[in-house]
C-alpha positions in Angstrom: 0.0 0.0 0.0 1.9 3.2 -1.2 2.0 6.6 0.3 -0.7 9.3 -0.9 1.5 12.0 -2.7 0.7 15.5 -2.7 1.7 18.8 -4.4 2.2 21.7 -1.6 3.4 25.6 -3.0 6.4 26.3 -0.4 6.0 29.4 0.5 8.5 31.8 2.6 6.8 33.2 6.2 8.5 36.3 6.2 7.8 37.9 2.5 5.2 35.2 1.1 7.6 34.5 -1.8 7.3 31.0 -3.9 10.5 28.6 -2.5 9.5 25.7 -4.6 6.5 23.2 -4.8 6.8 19.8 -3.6 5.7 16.8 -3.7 4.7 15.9 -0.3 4.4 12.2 0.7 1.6 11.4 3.3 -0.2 13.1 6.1 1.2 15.8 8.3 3.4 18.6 9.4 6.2 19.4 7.1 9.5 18.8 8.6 12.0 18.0 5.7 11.6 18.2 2.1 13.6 15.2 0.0 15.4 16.8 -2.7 13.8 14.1 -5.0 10.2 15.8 -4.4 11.1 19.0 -5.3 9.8 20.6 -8.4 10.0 24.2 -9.5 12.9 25.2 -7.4 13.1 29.4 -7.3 16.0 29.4 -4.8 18.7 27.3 -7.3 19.4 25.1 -4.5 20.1 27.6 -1.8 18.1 26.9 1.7 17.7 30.9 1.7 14.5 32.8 0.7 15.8 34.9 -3.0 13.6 38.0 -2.3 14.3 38.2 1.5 17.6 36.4 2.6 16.0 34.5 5.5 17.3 30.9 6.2 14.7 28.3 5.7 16.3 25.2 5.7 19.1 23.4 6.4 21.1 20.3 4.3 20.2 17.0 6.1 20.7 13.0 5.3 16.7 11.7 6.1 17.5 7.8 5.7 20.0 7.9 2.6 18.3 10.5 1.0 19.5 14.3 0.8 16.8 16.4 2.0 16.3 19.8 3.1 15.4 20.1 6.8 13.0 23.2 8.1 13.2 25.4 10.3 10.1 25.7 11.6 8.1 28.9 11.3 10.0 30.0 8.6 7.5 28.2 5.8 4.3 28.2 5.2 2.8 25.4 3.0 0.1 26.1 0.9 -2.0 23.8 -1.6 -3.1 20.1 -1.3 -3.6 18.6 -4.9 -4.1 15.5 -4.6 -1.7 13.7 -7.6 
């Protein structure tokens, strides 16, 4: 039985700017997004926000996989389309 998959908008807190959209895997809060899921990417791979400069993530190993952790607060997730 697989996982529901979800696309979420990623959205910075501070500014409301587009981070990226993701594919979200499953019920939940967000805490990391696998590097896998994301589509869209408006930062080029940086973990800070390109219209504001805050930090939103950080680089993390999440069981093999190279993910971006978050810092919570500092996104706000937006969208549930079911795919």
């Amino acid at each position: 039985m697989g996982r529901d998959t979800f696309t979420v908008h990623i959205h910075c807190n501070a500014c409301g700017g587009l981070l990226f959209k993701y594919k979200k895997e499953g019920p939940g809060h967000l805490m990391k997004c696998y590097e896998s899921g994301i589509e869209d990417d408006r930062t080029s791979g940086k973990l800070v926000c390109p219209q504001c400069g805050q930090e939103y993530a950080r680089v993390a190993m999440v069981r093999g996989r190279p993910a971006r952790r978050i810092i919570q607060g500092k996104v706000k997730a937006k969208g549930h389309i079911k795919t």
